[in-house]
N, C-alpha and C positions, 0 to 999 in steps of 0.2 A: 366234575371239572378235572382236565387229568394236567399233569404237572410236567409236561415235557418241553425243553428247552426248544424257542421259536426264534429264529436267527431273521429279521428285517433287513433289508439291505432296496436302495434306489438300482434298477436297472433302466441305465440310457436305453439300451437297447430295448425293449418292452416300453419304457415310457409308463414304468408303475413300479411298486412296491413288490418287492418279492419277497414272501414268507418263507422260508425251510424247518421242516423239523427234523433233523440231523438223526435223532433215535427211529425215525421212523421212515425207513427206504422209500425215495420217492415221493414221499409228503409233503406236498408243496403248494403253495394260495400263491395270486395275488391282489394287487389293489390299486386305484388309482390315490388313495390316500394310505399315508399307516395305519392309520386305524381300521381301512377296510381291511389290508393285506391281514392284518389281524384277527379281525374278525373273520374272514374267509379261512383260516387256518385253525379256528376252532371249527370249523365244520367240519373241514375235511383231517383233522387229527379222527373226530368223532366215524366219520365214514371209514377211514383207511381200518380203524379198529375194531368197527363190523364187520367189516369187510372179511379180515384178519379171521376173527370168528369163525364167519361162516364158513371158511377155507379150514378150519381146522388148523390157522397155524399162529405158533408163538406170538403172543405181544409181550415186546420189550419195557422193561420193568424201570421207568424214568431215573434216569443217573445224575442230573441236576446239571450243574455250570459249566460250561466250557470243556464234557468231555470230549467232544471230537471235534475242538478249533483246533 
């Protein structure tokens, strides 16, 4: 389980839950509830960091709270 801050927020516009993971460019779910946008966003944390992997490039080393509100 990796520890990287997941920002929830309602989009009118979408008409769902949007997840962002701010440490991780582009890492983004979402959900027609919170808990899915949540859940959607442990998957694809997990995907973006294979992904990362497999590219040979850096994963960001989780900074904790509020560093890039």
């Amino acid at each position: 389980m990796y520890k990287y801050e997941v920002i929830i927020y309602w989009s009118a516009e979408d008409n769902a839950y949007i997840a962002e993971v701010p440490e991780l460019p582009g890492c983004m779910a979402d959900g027609i509830t919170y808990e899915e946008a949540l859940k959607n966003a442990r998957i694809i944390i997990d995907e973006w960091i294979e992904t990362a992997k497999e590219l040979g490039r850096e994963i960001p080393v989780p900074k904790g709270k509020l560093t890039y509100a």
